[in-house]
N, C-alpha and C positions, 0 to 999 in steps of 0.2 A: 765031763757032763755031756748026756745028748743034746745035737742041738736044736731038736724041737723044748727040751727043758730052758736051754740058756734062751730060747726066743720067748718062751713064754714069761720067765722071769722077768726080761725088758720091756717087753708088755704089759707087766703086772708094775714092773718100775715106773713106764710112762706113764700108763692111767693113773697111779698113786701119786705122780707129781702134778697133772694135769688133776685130780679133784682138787687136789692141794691148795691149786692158784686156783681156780673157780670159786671154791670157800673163801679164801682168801679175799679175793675179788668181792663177793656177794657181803661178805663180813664187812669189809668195808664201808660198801655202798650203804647198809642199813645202819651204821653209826652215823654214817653223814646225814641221814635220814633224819635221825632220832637229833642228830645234834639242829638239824634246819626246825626242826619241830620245835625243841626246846626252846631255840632264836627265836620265833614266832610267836611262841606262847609268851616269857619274857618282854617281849615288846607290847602283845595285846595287853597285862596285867600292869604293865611302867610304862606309858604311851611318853610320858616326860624325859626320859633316857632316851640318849641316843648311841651309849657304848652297856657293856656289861662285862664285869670284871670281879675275880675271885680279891675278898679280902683275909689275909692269912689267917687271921686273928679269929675273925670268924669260922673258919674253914676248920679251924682246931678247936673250935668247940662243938660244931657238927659231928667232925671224927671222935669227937671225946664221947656220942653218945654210942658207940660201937656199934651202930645199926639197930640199938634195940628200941622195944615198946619207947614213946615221949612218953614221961609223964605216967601218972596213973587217972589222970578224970577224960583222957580220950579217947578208951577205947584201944583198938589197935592201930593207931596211929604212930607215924614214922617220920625225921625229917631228915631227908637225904641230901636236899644243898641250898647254901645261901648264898647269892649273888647282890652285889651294889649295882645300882643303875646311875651311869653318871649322865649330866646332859650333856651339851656341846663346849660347855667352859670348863668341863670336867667337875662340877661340883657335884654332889650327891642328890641325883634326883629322888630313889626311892630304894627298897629291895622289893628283891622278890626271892620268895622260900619254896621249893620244891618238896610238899606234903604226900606221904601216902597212908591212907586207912585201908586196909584190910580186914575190915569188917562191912563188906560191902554185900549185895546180896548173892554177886557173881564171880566174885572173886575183889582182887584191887583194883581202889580206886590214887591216880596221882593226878596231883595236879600244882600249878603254878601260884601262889596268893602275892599278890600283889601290897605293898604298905606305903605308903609314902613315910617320910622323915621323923612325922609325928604320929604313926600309926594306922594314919585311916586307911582301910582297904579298897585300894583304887582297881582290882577286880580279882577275878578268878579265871583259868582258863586249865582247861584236863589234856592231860599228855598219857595218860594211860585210862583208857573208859573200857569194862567189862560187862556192864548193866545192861539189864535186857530190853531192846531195840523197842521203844514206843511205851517202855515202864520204868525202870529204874533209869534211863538213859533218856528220860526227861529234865534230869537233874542237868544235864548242859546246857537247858535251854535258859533266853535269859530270862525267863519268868520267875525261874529259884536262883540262879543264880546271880543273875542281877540287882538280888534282894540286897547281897553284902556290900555293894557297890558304893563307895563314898560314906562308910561308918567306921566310926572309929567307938572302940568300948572293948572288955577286958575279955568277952566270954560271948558268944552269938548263943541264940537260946532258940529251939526249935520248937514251933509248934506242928504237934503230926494231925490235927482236927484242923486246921486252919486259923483266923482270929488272929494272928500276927498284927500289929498296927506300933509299935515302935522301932527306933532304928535299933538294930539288935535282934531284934524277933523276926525269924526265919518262918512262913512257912512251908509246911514239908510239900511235898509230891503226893498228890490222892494216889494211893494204892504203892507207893515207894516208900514208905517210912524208915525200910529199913538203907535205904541207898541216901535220902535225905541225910540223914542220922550220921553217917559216913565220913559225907562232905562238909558235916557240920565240924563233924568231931577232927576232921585233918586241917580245917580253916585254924578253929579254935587254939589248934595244937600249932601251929605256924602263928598267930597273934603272939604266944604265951613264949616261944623261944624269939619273937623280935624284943619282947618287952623284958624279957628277964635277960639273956646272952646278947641282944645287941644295942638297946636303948641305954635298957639298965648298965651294960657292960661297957657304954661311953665309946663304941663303934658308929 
């Protein structure tokens, strides 16, 4: 072989192991990313937890839904993880459910919902927001989301005209109905697998 070929080959070898470790490297750093996010979110939604830890029991009935649609009254709703939040003596403070709707205006929406012991949703916080900047990505603020804060009931119910006035009733985002809608129906869908897979299921 010429050895302008065999150089260039070593050349084409370094640079293909040097992106290698770069991606590598960069791959990394955005898991740790995503995972300090996740931590954060977690914590805002279970202020009473001070650890968070995979329950098996649970974790196999999440995998049992093979990533498809929950449910059929939420839409395209998802739920991808359930975590126990314990406090400092290790007793169970709360969970929290890791929801996504893909019925969002801009694509998916995920977020964290928070439960405590006996269901009531101690908050919400978004780990994936797509919504468009000053309209549907008003739904992070806590004017709508703050609504779910400290209720506990089987089903939140959205009003898209406003008039909301029990605990339960959501209303929507003026001109975001359909990003409101979203965040209802991935809440909804995270109440409906604590109450039937972890209450009910004596977790």
């Amino acid at each position: 072989m010429p050895t302008a070929a065999i150089a260039l080959c070593a050349i084409t070898l370094i640079a293909g192991v040097a992106l290698s470790g770069v991606y590598k490297l960069t791959e990394s750093r955005i898991a740790e990313q995503k995972l300090a996010a996740k931590a954060a979110s977690y914590r805002e939604v279970c202020p009473e937890a001070q650890d968070f830890t995979y329950d098996e029991a649970i974790t196999e009935k999440v995998t049992a839904l093979n990533g498809e649609v929950y449910g059929t009254d939420f839409g395209k709703a998802y739920i991808n993880e359930a975590i126990v939040g314990k406090d400092g003596s290790g007793k169970v403070a709360g969970y929290v459910i890791s929801a996504t709707s893909k019925d969002g205006m801009d694509g998916e929406i995920t977020m964290s919902v928070g439960l405590s012991t006996d269901g009531t949703v101690t908050g919400i916080s978004f780990t994936v927001m797509n919504e468009t900047a000053g309209l549907g990505s008003l739904v992070t603020e806590d004017a709508f989301k703050g609504q779910f804060n400290g209720v506990k009931t089987d089903r939140f119910t959205l009003f898209k005209a406003g008039g909301a006035a029990a605990p339960g009733e959501i209303n929507g985002v003026s001109g975001a109905t359909i990003s409101s809608s979203a965040v209802v129906n991935a809440v909804n869908a995270a109440v409906d697998f604590f109450e039937n897979e972890i209450q009910q299921g004596g977790n």
